[in-house]
One Martini backbone bead per residue (centre of mass of N, CA, C, O) as a GRO file, in nm:
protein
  171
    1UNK     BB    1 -12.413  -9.808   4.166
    2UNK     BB    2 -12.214  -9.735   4.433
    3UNK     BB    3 -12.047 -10.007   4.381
    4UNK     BB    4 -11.842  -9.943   4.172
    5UNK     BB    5 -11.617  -9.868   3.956
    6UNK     BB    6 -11.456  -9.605   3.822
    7UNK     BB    7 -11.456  -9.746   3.526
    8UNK     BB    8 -11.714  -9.834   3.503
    9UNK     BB    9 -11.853  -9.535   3.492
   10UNK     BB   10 -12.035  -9.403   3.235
   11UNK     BB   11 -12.000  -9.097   3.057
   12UNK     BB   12 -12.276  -8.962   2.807
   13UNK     BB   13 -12.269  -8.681   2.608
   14UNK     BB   14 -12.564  -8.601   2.450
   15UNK     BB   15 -12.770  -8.519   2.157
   16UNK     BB   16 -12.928  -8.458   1.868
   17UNK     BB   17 -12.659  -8.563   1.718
   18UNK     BB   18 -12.510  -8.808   1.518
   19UNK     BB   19 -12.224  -8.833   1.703
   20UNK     BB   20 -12.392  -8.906   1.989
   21UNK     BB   21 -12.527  -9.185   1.858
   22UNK     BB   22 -12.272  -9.349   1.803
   23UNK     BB   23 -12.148  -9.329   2.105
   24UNK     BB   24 -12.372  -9.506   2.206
   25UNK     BB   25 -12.302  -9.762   1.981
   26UNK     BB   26 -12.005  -9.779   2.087
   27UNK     BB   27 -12.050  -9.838   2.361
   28UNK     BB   28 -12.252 -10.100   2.308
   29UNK     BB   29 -12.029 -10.274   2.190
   30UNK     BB   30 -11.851 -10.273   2.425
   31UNK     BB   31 -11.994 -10.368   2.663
   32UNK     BB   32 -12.267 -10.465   2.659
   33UNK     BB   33 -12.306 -10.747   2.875
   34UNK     BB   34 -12.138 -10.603   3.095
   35UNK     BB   35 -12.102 -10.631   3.418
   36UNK     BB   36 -12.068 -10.379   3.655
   37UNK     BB   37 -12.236 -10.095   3.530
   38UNK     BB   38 -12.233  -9.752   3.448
   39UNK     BB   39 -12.456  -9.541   3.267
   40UNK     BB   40 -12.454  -9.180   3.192
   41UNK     BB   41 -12.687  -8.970   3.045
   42UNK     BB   42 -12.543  -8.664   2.953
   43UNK     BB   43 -12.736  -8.328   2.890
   44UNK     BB   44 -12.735  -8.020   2.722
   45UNK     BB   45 -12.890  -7.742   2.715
   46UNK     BB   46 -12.956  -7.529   2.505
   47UNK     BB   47 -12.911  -7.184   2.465
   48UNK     BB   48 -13.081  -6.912   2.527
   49UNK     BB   49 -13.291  -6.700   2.341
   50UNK     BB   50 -13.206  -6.381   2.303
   51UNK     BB   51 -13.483  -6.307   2.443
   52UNK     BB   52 -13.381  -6.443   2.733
   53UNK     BB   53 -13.154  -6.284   2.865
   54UNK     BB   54 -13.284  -6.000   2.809
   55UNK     BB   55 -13.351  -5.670   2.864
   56UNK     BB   56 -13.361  -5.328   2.889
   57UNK     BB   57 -13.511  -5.196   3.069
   58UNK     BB   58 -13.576  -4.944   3.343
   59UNK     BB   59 -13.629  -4.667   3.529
   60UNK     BB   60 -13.900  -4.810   3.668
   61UNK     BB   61 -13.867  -5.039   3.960
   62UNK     BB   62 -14.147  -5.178   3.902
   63UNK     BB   63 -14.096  -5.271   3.628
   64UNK     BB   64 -13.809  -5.364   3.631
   65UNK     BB   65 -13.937  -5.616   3.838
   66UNK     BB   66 -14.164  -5.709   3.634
   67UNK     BB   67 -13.933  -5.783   3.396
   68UNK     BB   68 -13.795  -5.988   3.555
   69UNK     BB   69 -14.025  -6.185   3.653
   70UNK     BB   70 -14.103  -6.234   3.332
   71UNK     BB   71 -13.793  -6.381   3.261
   72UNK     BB   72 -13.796  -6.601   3.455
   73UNK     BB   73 -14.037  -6.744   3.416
   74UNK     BB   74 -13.928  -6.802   3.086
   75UNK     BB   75 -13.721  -6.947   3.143
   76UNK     BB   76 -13.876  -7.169   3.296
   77UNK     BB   77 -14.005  -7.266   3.080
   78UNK     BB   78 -13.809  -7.336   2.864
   79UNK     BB   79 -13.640  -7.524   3.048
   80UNK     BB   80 -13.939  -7.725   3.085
   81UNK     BB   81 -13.941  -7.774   2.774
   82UNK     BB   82 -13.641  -7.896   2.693
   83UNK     BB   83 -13.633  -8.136   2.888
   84UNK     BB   84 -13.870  -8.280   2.723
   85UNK     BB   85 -13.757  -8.248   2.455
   86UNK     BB   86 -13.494  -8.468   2.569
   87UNK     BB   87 -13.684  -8.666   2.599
   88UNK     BB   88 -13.627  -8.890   2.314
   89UNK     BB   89 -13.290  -8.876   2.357
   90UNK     BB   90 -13.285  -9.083   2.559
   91UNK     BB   91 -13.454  -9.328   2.473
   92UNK     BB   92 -13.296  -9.385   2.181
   93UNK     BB   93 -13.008  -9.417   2.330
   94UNK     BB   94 -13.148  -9.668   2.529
   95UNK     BB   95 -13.224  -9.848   2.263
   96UNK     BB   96 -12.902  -9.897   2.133
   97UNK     BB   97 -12.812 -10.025   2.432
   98UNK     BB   98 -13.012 -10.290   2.420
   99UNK     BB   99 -12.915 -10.345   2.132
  100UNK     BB  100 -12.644 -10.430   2.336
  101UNK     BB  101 -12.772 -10.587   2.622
  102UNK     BB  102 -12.809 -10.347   2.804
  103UNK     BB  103 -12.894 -10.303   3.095
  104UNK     BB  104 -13.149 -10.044   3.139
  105UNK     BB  105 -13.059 -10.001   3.486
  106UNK     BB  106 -12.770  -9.897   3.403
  107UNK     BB  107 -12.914  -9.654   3.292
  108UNK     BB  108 -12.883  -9.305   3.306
  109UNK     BB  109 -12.999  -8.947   3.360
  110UNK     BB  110 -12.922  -8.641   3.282
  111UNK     BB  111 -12.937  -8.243   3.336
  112UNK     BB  112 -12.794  -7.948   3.202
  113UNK     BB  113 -12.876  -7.577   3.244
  114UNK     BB  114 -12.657  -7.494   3.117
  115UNK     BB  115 -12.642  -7.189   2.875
  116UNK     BB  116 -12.313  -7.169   2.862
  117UNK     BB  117 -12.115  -7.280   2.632
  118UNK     BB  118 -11.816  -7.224   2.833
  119UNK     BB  119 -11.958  -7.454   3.044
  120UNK     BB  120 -11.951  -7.801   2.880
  121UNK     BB  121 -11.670  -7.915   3.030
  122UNK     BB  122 -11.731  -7.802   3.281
  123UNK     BB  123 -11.987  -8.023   3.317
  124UNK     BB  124 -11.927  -8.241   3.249
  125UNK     BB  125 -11.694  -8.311   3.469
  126UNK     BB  126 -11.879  -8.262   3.705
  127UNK     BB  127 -12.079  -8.519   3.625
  128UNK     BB  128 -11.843  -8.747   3.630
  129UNK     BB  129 -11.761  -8.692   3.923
  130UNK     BB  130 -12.054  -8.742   4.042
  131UNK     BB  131 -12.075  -9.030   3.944
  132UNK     BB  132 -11.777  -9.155   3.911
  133UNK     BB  133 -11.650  -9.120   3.636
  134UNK     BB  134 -11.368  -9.265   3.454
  135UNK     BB  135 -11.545  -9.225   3.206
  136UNK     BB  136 -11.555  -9.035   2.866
  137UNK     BB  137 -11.826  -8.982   2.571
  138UNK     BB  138 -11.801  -8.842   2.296
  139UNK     BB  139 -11.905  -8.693   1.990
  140UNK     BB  140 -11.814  -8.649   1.661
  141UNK     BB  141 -11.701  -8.448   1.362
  142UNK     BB  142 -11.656  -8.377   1.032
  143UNK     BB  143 -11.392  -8.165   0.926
  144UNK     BB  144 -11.328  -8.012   0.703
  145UNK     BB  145 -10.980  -7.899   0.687
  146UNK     BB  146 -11.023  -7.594   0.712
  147UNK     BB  147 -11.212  -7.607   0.970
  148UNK     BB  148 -11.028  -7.814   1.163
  149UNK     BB  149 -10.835  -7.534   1.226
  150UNK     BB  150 -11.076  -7.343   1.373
  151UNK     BB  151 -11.179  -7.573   1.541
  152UNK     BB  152 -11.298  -7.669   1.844
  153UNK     BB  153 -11.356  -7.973   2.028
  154UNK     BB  154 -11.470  -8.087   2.299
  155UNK     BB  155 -11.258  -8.365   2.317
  156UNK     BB  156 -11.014  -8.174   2.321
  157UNK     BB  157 -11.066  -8.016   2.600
  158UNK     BB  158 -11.078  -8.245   2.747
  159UNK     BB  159 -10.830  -8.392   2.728
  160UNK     BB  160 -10.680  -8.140   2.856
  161UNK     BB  161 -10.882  -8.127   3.139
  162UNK     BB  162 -10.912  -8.478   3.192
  163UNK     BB  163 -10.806  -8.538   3.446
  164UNK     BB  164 -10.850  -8.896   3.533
  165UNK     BB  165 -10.973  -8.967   3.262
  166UNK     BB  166 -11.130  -9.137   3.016
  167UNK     BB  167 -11.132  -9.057   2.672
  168UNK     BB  168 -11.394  -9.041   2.433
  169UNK     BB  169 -11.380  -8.986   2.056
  170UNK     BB  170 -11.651  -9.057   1.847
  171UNK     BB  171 -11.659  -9.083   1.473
   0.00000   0.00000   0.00000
């Protein structure tokens, strides 16, 4: 995958929305079987439940020490939950991508564990960058007109942000 040209790269942003499964089957339909693509499925894991992120704290440093290192350790089990549960929707993803002819050795999967919602355009970016990807594609929902003005989405965000990269956003 590494002498791709970079228009050829493409980095699907994934969820488990109904949207970036379409997004899926429109780069699908638009690839097909065609020669020489690197695809790539890239998920970010859902932030962390209020319970993980943060404790009490104490007064007491002992304690204090064994309370941070029981919540990094449910961090990381939580983490490693998560991404287990995450395959699956690469599965599905790559089953999509199959019945599009796309060869699935050119499909790779990818998971960012960054957990802090206002870091998800910039983790897609840096992981398009990383990948070499000249294409960013995610899935858009569609929403009743009063909430469409009050809502930004990702998609619009890339648009503004990602410059020198193609976005596509399917809805």
């Amino acid at each position: 995958m590494g002498n791709t040209p970079v228009w050829k790269n493409v980095l699907i942003a994934i969820d488990k929305l109904e949207p970036s499964l379409r997004a899926v089957e429109y780069v699908g339909e638009m690839v097909g079987d065609q020669k020489g693509l690197s695809l790539y499925l890239f998920h970010i894991l859902p932030p962390f439940p209020p319970e993980l992120l943060e404790f009490g704290g104490s007064e007491n440093p002992k304690k204090e020490e064994a309370l941070t290192r029981q919540l990094r350790e449910d961090q990381a089990r939580w983490i490693a939950d998560a991404r287990e549960a995450a395959q699956p929707l690469f599965l599905q993803a790559k089953e999509t991508l199959q019945w599009s002819h796309v060869p699935i050795e050119l499909v790779s999967n990818e998971i960012s564990s960054s957990v802090h919602r206002p870091d998800i355009v910039r983790d897609i970016l840096e992981a398009a960058k990383k990948f070499n990807s000249g294409t960013i594609v995610v899935g858009r929902d569609h929403f009743p007109s009063f909430q469409e003005m009050y809502k930004k989405h990702i998609g619009e965000e890339l648009v503004q942000k990602g410059q020198g990269f193609a976005i596509w956003v399917v809805e």
